[in-house]
MDTraj code that builds the backbone (N, CA, C; nanometers):
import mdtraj as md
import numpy as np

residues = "UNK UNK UNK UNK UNK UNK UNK UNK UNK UNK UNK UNK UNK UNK UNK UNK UNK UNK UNK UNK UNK UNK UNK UNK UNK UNK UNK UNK UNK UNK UNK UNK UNK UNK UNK UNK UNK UNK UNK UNK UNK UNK UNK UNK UNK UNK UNK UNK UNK UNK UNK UNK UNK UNK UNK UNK UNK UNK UNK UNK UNK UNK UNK UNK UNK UNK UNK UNK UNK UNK UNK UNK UNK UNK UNK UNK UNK UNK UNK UNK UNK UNK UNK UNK UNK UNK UNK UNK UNK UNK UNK UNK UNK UNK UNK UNK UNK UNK UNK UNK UNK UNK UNK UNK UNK UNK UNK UNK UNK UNK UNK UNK UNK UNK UNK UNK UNK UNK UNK UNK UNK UNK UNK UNK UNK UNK UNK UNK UNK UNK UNK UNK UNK UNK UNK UNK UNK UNK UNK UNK UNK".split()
xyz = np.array([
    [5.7465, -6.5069, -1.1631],
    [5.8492, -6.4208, -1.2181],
    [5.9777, -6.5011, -1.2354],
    [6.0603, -6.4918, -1.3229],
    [6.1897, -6.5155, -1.3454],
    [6.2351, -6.4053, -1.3911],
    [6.4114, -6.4164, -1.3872],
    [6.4805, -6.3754, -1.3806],
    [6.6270, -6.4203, -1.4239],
    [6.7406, -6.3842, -1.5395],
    [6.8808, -6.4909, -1.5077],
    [6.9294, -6.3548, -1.5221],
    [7.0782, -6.4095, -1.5252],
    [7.1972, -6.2744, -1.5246],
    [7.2950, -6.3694, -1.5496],
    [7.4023, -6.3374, -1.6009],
    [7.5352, -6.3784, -1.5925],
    [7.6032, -6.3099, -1.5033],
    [7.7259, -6.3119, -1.4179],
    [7.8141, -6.2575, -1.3048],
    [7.9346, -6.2924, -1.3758],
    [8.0513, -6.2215, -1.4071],
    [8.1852, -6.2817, -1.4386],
    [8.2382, -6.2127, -1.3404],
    [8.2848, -6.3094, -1.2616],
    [8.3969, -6.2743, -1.1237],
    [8.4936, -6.1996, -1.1598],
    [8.6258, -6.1345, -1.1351],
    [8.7262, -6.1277, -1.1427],
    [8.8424, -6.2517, -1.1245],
    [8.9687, -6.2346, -1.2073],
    [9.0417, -6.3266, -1.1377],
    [9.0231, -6.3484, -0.9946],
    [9.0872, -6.4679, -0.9302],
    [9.0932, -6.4445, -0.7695],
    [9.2312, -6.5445, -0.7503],
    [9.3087, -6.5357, -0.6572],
    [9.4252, -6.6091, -0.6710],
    [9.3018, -6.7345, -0.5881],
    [9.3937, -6.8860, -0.5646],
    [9.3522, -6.9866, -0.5349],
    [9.2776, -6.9162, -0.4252],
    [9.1561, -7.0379, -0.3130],
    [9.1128, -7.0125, -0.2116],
    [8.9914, -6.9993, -0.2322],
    [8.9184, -6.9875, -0.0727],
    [8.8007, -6.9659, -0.1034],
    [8.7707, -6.8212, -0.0556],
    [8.6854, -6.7430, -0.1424],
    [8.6231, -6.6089, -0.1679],
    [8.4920, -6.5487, -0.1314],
    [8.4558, -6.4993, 0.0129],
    [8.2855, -6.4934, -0.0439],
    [8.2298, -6.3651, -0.0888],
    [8.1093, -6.4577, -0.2006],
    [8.0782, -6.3548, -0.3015],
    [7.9399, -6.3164, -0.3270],
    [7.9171, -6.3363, -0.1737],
    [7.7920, -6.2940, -0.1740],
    [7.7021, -6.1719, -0.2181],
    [7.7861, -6.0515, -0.1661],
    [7.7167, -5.9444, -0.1974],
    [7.7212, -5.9277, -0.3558],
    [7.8404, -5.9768, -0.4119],
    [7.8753, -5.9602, -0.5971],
    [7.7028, -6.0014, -0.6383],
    [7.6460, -6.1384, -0.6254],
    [7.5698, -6.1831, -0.6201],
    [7.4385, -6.1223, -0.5955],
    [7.4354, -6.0661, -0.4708],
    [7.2760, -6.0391, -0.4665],
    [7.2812, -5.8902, -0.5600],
    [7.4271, -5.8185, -0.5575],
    [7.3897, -5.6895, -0.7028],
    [7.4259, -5.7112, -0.7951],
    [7.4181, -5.8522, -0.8614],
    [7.4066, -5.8732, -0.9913],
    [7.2327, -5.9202, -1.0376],
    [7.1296, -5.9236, -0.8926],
    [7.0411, -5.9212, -0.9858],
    [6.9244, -5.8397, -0.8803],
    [6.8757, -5.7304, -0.9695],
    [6.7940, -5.6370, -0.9072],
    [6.6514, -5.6938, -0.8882],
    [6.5985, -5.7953, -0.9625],
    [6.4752, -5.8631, -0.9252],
    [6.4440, -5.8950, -0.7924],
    [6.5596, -5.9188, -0.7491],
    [6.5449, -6.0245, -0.5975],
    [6.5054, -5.9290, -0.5103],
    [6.5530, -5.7536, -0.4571],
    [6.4782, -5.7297, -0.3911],
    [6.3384, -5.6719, -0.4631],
    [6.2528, -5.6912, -0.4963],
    [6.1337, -5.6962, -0.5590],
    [6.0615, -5.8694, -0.5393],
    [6.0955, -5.9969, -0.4726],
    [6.0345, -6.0934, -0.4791],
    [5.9586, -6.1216, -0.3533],
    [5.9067, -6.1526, -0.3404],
    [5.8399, -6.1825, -0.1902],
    [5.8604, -6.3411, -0.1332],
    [5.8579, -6.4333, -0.2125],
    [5.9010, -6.5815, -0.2260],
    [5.9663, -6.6119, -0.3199],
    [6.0870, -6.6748, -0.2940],
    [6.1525, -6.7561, -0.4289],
    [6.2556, -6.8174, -0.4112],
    [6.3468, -6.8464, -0.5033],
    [6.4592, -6.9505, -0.5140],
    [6.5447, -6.8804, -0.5868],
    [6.6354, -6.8249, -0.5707],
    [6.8065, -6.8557, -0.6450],
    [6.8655, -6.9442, -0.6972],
    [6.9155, -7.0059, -0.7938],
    [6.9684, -7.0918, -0.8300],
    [7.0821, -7.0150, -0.8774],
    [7.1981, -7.0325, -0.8407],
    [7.3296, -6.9819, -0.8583],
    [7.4722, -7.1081, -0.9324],
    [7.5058, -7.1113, -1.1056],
    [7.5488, -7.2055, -1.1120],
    [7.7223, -7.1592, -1.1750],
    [7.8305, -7.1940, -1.1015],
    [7.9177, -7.1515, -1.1768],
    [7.9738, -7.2506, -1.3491],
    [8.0247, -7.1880, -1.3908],
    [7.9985, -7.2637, -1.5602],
    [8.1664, -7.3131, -1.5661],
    [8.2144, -7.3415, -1.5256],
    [8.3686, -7.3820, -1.4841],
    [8.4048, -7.4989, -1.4217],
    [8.4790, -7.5866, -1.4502],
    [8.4922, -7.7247, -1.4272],
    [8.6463, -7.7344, -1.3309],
    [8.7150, -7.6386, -1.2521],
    [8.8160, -7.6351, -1.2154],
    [8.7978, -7.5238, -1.0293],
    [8.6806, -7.4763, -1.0737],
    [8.6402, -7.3563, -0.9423],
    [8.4775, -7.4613, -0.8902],
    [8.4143, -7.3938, -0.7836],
    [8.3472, -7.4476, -0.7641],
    [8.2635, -7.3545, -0.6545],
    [8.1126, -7.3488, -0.5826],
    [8.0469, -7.3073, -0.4715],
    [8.0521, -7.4196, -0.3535],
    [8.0122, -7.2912, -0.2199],
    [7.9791, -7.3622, -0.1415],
    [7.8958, -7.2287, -0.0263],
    [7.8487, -7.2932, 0.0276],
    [7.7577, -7.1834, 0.1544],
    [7.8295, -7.2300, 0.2846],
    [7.9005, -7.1822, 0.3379],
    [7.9470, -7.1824, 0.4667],
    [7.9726, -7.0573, 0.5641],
    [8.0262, -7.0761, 0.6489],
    [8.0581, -6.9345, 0.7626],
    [8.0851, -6.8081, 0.6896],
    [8.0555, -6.6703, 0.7385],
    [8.1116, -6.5763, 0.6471],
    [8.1941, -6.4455, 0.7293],
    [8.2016, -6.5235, 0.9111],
    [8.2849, -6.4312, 0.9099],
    [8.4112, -6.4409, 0.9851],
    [8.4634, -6.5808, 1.0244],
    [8.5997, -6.5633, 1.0372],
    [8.6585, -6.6178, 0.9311],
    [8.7974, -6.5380, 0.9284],
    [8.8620, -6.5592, 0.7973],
    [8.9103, -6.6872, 0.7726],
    [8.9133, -6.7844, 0.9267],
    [9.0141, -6.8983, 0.9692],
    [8.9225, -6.9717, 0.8862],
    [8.7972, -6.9753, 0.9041],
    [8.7412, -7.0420, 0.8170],
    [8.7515, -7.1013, 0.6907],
    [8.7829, -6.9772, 0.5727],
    [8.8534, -7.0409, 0.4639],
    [8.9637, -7.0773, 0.4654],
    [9.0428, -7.0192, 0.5584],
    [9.2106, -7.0842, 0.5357],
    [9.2114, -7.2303, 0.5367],
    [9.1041, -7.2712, 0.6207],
    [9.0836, -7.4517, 0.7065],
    [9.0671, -7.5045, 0.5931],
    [8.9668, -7.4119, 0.4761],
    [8.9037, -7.4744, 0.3722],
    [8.9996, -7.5658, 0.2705],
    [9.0794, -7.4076, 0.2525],
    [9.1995, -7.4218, 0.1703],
    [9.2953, -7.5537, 0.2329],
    [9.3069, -7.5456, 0.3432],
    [9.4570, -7.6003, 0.3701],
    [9.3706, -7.7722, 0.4010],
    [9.2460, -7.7967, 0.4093],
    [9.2065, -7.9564, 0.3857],
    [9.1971, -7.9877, 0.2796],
    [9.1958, -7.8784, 0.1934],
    [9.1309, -7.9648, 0.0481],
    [9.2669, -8.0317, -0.0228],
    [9.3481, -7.8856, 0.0112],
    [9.5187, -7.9265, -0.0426],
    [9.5652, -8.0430, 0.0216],
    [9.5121, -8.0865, 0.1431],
    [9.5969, -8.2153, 0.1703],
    [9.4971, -8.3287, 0.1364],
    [9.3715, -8.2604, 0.1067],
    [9.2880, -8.4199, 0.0848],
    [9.3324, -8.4316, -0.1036],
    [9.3606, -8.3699, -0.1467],
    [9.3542, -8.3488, -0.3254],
    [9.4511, -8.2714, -0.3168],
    [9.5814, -8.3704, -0.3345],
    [9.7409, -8.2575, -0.3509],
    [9.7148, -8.2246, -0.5023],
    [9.7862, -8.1235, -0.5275],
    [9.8418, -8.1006, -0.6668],
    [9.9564, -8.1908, -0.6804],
    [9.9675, -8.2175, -0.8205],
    [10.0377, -8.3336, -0.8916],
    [10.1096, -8.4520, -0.8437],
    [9.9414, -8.5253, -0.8110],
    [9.9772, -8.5947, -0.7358],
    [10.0079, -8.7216, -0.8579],
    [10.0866, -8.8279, -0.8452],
    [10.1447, -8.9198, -0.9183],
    [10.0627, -9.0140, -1.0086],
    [9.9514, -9.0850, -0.9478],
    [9.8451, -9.0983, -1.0373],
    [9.7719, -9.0655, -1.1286],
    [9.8157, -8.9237, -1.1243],
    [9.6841, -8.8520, -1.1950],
    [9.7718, -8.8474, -1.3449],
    [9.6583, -8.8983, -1.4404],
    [9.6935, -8.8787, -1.5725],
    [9.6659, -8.8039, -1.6842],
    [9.5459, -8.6798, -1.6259],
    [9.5317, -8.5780, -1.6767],
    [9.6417, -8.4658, -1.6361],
    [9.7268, -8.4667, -1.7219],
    [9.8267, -8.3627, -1.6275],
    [9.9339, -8.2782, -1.7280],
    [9.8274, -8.2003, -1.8448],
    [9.8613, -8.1420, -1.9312],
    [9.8692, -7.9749, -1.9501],
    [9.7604, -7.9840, -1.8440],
    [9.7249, -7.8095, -1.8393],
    [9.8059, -7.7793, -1.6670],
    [9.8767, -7.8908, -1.6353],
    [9.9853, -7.7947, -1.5206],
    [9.9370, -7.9239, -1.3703],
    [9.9880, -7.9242, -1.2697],
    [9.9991, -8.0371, -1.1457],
    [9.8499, -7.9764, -1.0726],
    [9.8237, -7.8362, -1.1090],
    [9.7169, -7.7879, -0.9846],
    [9.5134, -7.8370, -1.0893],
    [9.5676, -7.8687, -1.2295],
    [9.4426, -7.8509, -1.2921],
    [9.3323, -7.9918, -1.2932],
    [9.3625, -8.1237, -1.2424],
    [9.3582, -8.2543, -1.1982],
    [9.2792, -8.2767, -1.0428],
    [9.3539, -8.1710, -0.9777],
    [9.3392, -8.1258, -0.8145],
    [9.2219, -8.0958, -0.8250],
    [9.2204, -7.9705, -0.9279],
    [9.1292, -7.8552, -0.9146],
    [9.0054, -7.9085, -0.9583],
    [8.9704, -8.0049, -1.0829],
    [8.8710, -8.0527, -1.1142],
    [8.7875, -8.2078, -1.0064],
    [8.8632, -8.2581, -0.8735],
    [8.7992, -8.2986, -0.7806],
    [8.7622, -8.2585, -0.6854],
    [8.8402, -8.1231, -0.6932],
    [8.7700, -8.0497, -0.5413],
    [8.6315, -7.9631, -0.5953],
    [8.6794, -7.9037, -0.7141],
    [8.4831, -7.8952, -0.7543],
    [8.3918, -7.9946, -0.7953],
    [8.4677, -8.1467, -0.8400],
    [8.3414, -8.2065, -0.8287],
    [8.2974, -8.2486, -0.6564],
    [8.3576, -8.2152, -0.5741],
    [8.3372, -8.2667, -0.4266],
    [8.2696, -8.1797, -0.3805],
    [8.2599, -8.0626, -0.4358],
    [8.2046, -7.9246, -0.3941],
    [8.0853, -7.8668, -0.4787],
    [8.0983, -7.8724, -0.5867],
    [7.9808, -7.8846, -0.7049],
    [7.9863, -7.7522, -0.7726],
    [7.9182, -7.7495, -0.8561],
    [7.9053, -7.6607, -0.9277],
    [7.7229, -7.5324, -0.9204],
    [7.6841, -7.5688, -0.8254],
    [7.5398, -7.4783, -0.7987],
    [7.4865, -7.5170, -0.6746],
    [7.4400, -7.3698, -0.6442],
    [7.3621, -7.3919, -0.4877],
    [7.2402, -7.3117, -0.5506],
    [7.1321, -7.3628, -0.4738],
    [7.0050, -7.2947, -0.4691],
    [6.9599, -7.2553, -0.3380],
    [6.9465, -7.1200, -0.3313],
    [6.9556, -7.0207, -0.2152],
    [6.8240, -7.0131, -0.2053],
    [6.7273, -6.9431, -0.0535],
    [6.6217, -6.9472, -0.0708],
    [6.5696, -6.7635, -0.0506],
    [6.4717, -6.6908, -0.0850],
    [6.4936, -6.5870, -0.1261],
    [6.3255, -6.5177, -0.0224],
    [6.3261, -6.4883, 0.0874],
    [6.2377, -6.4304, 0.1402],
    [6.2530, -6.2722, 0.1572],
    [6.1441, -6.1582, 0.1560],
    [6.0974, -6.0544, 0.1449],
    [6.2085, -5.9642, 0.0877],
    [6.2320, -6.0125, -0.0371],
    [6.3444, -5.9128, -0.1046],
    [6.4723, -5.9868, -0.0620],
    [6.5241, -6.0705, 0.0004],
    [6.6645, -6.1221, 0.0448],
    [6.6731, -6.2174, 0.0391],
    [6.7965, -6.2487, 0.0600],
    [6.8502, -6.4025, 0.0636],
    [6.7954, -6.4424, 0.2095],
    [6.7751, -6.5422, 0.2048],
    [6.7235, -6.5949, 0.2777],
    [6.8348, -6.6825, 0.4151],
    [6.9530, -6.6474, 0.4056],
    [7.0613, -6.7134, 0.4771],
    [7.0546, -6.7261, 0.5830],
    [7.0769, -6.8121, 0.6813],
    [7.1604, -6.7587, 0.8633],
    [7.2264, -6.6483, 0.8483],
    [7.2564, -6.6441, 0.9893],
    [7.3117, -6.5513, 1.0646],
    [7.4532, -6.5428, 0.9784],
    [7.5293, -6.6772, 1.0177],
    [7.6872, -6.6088, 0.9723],
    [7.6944, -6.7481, 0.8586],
    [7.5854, -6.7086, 0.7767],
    [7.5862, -6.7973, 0.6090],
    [7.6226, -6.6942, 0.5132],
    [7.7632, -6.7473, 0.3898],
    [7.8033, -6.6602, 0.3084],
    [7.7857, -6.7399, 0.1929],
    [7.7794, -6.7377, 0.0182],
    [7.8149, -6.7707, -0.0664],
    [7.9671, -6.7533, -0.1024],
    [8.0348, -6.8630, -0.1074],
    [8.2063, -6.8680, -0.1088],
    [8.1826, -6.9123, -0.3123],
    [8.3156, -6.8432, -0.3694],
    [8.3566, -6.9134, -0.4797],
    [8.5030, -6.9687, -0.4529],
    [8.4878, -7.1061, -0.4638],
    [8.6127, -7.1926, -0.4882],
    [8.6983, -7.1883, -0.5524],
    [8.7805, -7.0813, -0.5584],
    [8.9719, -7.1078, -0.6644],
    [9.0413, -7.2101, -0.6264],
    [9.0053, -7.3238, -0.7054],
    [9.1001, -7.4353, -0.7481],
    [9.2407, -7.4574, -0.7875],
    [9.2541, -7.3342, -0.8494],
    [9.3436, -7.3071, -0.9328],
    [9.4453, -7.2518, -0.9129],
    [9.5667, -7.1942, -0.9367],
    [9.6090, -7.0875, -0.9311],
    [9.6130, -7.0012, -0.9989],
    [9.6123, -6.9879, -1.1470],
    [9.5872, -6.8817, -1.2266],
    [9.4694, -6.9161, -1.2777],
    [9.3514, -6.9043, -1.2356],
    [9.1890, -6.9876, -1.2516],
    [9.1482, -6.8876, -1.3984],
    [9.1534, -6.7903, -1.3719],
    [9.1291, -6.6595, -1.4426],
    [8.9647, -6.6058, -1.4025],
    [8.9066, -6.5517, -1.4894],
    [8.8254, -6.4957, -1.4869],
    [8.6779, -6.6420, -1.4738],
    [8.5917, -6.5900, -1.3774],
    [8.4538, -6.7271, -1.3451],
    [8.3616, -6.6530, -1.3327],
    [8.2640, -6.7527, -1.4914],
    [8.1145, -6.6830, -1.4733],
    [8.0518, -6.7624, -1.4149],
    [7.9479, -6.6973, -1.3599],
    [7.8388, -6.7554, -1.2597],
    [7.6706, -6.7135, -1.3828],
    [7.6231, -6.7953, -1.3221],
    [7.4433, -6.8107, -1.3822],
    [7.3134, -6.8030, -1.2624],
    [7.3255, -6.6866, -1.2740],
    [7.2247, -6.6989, -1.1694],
    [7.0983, -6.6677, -1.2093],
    [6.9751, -6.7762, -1.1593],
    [6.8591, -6.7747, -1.2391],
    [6.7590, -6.7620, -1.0674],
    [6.6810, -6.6484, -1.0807],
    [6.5657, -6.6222, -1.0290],
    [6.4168, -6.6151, -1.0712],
    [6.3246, -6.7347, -0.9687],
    [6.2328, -6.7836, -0.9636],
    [6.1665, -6.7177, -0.8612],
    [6.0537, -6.6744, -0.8535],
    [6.0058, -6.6082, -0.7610],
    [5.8911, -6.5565, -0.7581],
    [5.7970, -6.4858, -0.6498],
    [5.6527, -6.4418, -0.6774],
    [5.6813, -6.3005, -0.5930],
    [5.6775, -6.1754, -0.6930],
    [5.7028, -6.0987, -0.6358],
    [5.5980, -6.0353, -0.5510],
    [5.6675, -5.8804, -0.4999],
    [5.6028, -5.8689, -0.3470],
    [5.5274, -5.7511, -0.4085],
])
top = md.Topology()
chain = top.add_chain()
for i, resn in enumerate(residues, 1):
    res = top.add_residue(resn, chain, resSeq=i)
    for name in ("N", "CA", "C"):
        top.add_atom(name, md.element.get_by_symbol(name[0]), res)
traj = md.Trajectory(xyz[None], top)
């Protein structure tokens, strides 16, 4: 069985977001699979995924506040620096972070840990609106 969907997020101010549940009800196949794979890809070169903790909040703040000091905004080198100081930033912390995770999908669910979330990465500050691609592979139940 397959399966895709498109997801368009809402704006989100910078930070990281998790968007997990957006995710598993954007596609109704998944609880119907018995084995499979998620492949979840955002289509945006400035935001980015990641699977980490999902339930203290300190968590993303840490996220936020290393990435900003590992990848300042406008920082002096950088010579792409037309669309604003944060859009340069924003395109190394998603390539450091990537652009798709593939989730694993047992008896109708995601297949996660205990305190595993799907986060979307705001790079940005006015990022705007981020679609996601999520394609399901699977043998249903």
């Amino acid at each position: 069985m397959w399966a895709q969907h498109t997801l368009t997020l809402p704006a989100r101010r910078r930070g990281f977001h998790l968007i997990t549940r957006e995710i598993v009800g954007a596609v109704p196949e998944l609880g119907r699979t018995r084995a499979g794979l998620l492949h979840v890809f955002i289509q945006h070169t400035s935001a980015s995924l990641t699977l980490n903790e999902n339930a203290s909040p300190d968590v993303r703040a840490d996220f936020e506040t290393y990435f900003n000091h590992a990848v300042p905004d406008g920082w002096t080198p950088f010579t792409h620096t037309l669309e604003g100081p944060d859009d340069m930033a924003a395109h190394i912390k998603a390539s450091l972070l990537g652009p798709s995770l593939t989730l694993p999908v047992q008896n109708g669910r995601l297949a996660l840990g205990t305190w595993q979330g799907v986060y979307l990465c705001e790079h940005r500050d006015h990022g705007g609106p981020r679609r996601l691609l999520l394609t399901l592979n699977g043998e249903a139940r």
